[in-house]
C-alpha positions in Angstrom: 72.6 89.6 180.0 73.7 86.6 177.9 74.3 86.4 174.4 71.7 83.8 172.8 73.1 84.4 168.6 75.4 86.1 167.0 75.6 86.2 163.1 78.8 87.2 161.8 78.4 87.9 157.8 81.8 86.8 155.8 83.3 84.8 152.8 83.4 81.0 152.9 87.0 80.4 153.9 86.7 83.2 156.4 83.8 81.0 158.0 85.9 77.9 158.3 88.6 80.1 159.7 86.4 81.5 162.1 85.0 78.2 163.2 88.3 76.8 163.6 90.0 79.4 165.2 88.4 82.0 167.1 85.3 79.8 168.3 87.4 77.3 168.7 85.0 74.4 166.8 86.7 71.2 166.7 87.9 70.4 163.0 85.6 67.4 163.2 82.4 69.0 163.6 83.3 71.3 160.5 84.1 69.1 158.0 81.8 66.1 159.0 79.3 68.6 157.0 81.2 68.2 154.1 80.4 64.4 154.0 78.2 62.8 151.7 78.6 65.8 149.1 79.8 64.8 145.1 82.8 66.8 144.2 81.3 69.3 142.1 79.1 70.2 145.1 82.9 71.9 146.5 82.9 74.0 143.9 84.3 78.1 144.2 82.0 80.9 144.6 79.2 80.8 144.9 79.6 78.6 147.6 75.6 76.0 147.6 76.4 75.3 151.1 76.3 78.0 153.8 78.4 76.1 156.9 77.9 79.3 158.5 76.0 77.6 161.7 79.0 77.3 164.3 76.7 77.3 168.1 
């Protein structure tokens, strides 16, 4: 009885958080998906890019 997903619905810095913190994603792999993006692409809300993929 393994867990294959699990999709967790929150607000862009509580993603990173998340990530970071509770499933323990290196730094590295969450902002190497921030390379290659213009400044204006960083914008607030809405955030364009989801990051929300963390397994």
């Amino acid at each position: 009885m393994g867990v294959d997903s699990v999709i967790m619905g929150m607000l862009h810095r509580g993603r990173l958080n998340t990530q970071a913190n509770v499933c323990r994603k290196h730094l590295n792999l969450i902002f190497i998906q921030f390379a290659g993006l213009k400044a204006a692409d960083y914008g607030c809300y809405p955030s364009r890019v989801p990051f929300g993929h963390v397994l």
